[in-house]
N, C-alpha and C positions, 0 to 999 in steps of 0.2 A: 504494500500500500504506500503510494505515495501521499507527502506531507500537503497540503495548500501550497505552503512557500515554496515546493519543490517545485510543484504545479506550474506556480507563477513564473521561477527562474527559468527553466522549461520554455515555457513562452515565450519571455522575454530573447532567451536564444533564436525561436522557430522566429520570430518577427525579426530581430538583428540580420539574420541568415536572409529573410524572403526581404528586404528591402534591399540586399544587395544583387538578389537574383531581381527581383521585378523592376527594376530599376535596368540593369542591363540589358533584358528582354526587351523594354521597352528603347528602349535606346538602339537597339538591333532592329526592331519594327521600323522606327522613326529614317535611320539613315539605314537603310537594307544594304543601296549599293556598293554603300562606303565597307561596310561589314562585309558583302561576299567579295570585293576588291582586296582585304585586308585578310582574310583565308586564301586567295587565291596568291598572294606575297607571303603567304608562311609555307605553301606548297600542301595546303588538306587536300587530300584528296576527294574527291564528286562532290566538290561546293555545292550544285547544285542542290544536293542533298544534304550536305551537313548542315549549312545555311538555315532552313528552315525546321530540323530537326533542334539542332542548338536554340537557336530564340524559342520552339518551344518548351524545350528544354528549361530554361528558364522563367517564363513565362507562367508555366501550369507549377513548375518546383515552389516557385515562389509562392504561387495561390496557395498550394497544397501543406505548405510551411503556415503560412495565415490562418490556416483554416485547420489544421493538424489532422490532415490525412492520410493515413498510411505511411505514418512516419518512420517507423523501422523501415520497409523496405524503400521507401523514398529517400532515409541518409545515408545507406550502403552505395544506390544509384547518384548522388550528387556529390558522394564521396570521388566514388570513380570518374566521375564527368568532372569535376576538378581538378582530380589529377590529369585526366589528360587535357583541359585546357592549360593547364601550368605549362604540360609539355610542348604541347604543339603551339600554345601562343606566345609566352615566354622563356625560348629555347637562348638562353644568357650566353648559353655556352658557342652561339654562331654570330655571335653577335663580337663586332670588332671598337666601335665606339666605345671606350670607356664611361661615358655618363650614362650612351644608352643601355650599355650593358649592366652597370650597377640599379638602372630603374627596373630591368629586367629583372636581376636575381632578387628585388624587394618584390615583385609583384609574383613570381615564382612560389616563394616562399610564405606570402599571403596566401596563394592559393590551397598551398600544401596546411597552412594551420585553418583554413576553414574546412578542408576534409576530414581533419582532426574535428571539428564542431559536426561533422555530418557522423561523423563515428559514434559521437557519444549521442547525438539522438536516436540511433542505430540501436545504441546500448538501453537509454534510457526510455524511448517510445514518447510518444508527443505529451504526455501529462494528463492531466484531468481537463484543460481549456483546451477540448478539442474536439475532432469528431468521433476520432479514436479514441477519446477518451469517454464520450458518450455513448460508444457501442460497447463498452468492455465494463465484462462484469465487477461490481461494483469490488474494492480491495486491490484490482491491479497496475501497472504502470500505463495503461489504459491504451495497448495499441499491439500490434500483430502481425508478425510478415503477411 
C-alpha cells in the first residue's frame, strides 16, 4: 500500500516527466519539417516513419504520464525510447566542435537520468492519482504491466 504523500510525489514525477514529453511533441507537430530535416542530419533511418512514430511517441507518453496510465509498462517503453534518443540524437562522440560537443554530452546524459525516472515509475507504478490507480485493487501501488 502506498502512502498519500507517496501518491503525491509519484505524481509530481509523472507531471515533471509529461511536461517534458508534451512539450516536445508538441514542438515536433508545430515545426515537423525542421524535425524530419534534423533526423534526416543525424542519419535515422525511414524518417518517414520514425518522424511520426517519435512525436507520437511523445505526445500520447506525455498524456499517458498526466493521466497515469499504464504506467509500468509505459516507463520501461520511455525508458528505452530515451535511450535511444540520447543515442541517435546526441551522438557527442561524432561530434568535433568543442562547445557543440560539450552541449551534447549535457543533453546525453539528461536523457540517460530521465530513463533513470522512467525506471522507477516502472518500479513504482503511477500511485493512487491515477487511472491505474483507480483500477487497482484497493492496498496496491495501483498499476500493472
Amino acid at each position: 500500500m502506498t502512502r498519500p504523500v507517496d501518491s503525491g510525489v509519484i505524481l509530481l514525477a509523472r507531471l515533471a516527466l509529461a511536461v517534458l514529453f508534451l512539450w516536445g511533441g508538441v514542438m515536433k507537430l508545430l515545426g515537423y519539417a525542421g524535425f524530419v530535416g534534423y533526423l534526416q542530419s543525424k542519419g535515422v533511418p525511414l524518417v518517414q516513419i520514425a518522424a511520426p512514430i517519435a512525436t507520437a511517441v511523445e505526445v500520447l507518453g506525455g498524456i499517458f504520464l498526466v493521466v497515469g496510465f499504464r504506467i509500468r509498462a509505459l516507463g520501461l517503453f520511455m525508458a528505452v525510447y530515451t535511450i535511444a534518443t540520447a543515442v541517435l540524437g546526441h551522438d557527442f562522440w561524432n561530434i568535433t566542435d568543442a562547445a557543440l560537443q560539450r552541449d551534447m554530452i549535457i543533453h546525453f546524459w539528461k536523457n540517460v537520468g530521465i530513463a533513470g525516472g522512467f525506471l522507477l515509475l516502472f518500479v513504482t507504478g503511477a500511485g493512487r492519482f491515477s487511472i491505474d490507480g483507480a483500477r487497482a485493487p484497493r492496498g496496491g501501488l495501483g498499476s500493472s504491466l
